[in-house]
C-alpha positions in Angstrom: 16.7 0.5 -24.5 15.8 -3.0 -26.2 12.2 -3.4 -26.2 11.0 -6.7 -24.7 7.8 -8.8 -25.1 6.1 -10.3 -22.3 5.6 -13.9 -22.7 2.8 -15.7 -21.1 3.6 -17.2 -17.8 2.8 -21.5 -17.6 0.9 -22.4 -14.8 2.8 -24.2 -11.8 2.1 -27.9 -12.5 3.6 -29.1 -8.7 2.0 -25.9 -7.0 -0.5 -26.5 -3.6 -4.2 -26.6 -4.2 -6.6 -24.5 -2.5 -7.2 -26.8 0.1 -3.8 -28.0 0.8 -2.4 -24.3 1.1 -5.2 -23.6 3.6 -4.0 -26.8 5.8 -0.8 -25.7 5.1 -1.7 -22.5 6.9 -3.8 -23.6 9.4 -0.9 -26.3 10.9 1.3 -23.1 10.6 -0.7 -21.1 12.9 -1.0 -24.3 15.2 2.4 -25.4 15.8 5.8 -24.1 15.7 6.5 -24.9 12.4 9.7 -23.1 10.9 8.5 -19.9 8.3 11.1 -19.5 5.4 11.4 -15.7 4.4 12.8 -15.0 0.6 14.6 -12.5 -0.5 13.7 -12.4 -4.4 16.0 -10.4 -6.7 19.4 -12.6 -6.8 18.3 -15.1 -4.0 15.2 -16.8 -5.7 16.4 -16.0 -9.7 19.5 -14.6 -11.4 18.3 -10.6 -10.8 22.5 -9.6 -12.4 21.4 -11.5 -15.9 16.9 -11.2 -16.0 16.5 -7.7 -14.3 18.9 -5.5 -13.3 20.2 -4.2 -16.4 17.1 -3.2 -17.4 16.0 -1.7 -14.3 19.3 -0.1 -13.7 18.5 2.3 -17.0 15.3 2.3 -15.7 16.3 4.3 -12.4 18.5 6.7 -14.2 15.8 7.6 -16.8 13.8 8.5 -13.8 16.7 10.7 -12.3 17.2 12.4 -15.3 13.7 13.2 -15.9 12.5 14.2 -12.0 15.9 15.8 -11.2 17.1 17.0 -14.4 20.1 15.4 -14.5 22.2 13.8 -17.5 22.7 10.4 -17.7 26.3 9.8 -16.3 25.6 12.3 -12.9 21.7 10.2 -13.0 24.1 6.7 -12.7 26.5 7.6 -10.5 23.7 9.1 -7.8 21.6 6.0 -8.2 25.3 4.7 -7.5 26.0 6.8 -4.9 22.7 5.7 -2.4 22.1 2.4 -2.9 25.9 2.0 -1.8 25.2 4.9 1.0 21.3 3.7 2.1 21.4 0.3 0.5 18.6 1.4 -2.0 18.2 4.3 -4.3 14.8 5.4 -2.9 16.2 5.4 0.7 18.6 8.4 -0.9 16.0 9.8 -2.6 13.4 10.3 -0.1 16.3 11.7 2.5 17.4 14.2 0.2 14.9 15.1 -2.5 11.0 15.1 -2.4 9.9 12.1 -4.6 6.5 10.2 -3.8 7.8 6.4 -3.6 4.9 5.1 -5.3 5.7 7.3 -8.2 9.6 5.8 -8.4 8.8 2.6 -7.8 5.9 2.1 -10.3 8.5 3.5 -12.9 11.5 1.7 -12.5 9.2 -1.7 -12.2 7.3 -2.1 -15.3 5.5 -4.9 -16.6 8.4 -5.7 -19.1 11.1 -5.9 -16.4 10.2 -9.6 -15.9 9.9 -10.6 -19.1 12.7 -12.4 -19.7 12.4 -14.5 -16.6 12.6 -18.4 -17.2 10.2 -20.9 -15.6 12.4 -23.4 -12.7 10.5 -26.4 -12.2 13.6 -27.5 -10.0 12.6 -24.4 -7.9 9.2 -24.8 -7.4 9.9 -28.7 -6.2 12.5 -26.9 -3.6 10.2 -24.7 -2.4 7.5 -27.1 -2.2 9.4 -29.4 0.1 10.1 -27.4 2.9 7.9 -27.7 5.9 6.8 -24.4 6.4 5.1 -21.4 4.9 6.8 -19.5 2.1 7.1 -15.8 2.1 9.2 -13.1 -0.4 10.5 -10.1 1.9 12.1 -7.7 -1.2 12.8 -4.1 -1.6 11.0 -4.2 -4.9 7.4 -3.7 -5.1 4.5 -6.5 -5.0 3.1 -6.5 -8.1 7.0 -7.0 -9.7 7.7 -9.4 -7.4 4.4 -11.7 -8.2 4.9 -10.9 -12.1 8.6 -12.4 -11.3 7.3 -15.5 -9.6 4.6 -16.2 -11.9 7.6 -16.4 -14.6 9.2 -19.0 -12.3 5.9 -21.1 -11.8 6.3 -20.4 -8.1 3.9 -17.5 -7.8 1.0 -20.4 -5.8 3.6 -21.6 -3.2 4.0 -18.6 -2.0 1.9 -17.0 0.9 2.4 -13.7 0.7 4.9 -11.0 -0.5 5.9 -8.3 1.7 7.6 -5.0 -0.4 8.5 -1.5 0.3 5.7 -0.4 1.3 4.8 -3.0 3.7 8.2 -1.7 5.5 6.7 1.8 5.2 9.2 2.7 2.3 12.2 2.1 4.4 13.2 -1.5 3.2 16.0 -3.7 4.3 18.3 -3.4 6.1 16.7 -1.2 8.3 15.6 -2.2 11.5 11.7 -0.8 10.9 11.4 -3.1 7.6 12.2 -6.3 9.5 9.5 -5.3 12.6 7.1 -4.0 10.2 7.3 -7.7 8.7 7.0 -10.0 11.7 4.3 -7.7 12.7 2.7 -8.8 9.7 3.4 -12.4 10.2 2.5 -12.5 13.6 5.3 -14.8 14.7 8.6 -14.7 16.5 12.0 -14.3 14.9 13.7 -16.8 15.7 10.8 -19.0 14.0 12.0 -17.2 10.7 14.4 -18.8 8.0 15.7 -15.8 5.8 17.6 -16.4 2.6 19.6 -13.3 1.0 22.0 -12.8 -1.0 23.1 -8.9 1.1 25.1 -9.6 4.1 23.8 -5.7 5.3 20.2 -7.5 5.5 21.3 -10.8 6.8 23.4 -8.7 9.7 20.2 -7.2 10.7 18.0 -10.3 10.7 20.6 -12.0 12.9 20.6 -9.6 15.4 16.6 -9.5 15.4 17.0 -13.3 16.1 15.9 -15.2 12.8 18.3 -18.0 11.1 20.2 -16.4 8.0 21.6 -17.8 5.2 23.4 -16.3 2.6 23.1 -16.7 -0.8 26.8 -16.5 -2.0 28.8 -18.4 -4.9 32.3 -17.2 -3.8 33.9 -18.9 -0.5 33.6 -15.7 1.6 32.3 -16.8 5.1 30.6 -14.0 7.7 29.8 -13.9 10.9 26.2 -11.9 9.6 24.9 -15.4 8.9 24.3 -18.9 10.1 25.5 -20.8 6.5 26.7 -19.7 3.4 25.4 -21.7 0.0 26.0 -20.8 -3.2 22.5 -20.8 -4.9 19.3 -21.8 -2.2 18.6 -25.2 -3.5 22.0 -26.4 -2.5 20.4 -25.5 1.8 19.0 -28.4 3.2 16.6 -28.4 6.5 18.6 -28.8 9.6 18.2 -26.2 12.3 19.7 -28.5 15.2 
């Protein structure tokens, strides 16, 4: 595996200040403002070409070390449930006893984000919207803030919920989503959720939130409200 170094992330030059998040927040709680729920890996940054790749070996050196396997069997079971459960944990904690925290501290490292690039067009996106920013991802928290913090985004957003939040289930199970607006403390339908996995955006349709799917082909679905092909190119218009 190609060792990496992990650059120092810049600080957000357009993020919110202290007290401008905290009257962000307070005129969220308030009023009925919209609140715009991320996924992160392939929604908010190119996951195929920064991460995957990486974590992908990552996963299979796991396999092959907690379930003896060698590396082709190690692939094609990682494979095997995230096409079956829609992540590789899901499969391992129906059919094999692994401690979640244990897998998913190994397969995120701090090197996994290292070659994340800073988007100042991203963070002025983000910034924009009128509403509370949120990353809902089947990763774990500290990857996902070590992944913003590369994109200069890391101070826009409010809050990140992970696996564990959704008690290890993740999306696109039912119990992740609840588990989440539990946490938020606001309706579904006041939710905006970006993904690029129609599975996830099928389930937070039927829960009642606005979808949109992150998709570069032309392939329409009924699983979500609007289709773009990166989330910059959505603009605000719930009427």
């Amino acid at each position: 595996m190609k060792k990496l170094s992990v650059p120092a992330p810049q600080r957000n030059r357009h993020a919110f200040s202290a007290a401008a998040r905290k009257r962000r927040l307070l005129a969220w709680r308030r009023g009925p403002l919209p609140v715009f729920l991320f996924d992160l890996d392939n929604t908010l940054y190119d996951a195929d070409r920064y991460c995957f790749p990486w974590m992908h070996e990552h996963i299979n050196a796991f396999l092959m070390e907690e379930l003896g396997l060698k590396m082709e069997a190690a692939d094609q079971l990682r494979r095997h449930y995230w096409r079956t459960y829609g992540t590789t944990l899901a499969g391992l904690m129906r059919h094999h006893t692994v401690d979640p925290r244990v897998f998913l501290k190994a397969i995120h490292p701090p090197v996994l984000s290292a070659q994340v690039p800073e988007n100042p067009e991203l963070c002025r996106w983000l910034v924009q919207l009128p509403g509370p920013v949120f990353v809902f991802t089947n990763s774990v928290a500290s990857h996902a803030w070590r992944v913003l913090e590369r994109l200069g985004v890391a101070d826009i957003v409010v809050d990140v919920f992970d696996m564990e939040t959704a008690g290890f289930q993740g999306k696109p199970q039912h119990h992740a989503y609840h588990q989440v607006l539990g946490r938020l403390k606001v309706p579904a339908w006041r939710c905006v959720f970006f993904d690029d996995t129609l599975a996830n955006l099928r389930t937070a349709r039927w829960m009642g939130m606005r979808t949109v799917h992150i998709e570069k082909n032309r392939r329409r679905s009924r699983s979500a409200h609007s289709r773009v092909p990166s989330i910059m190119g959505w603009r605000y218009d719930l009427s």
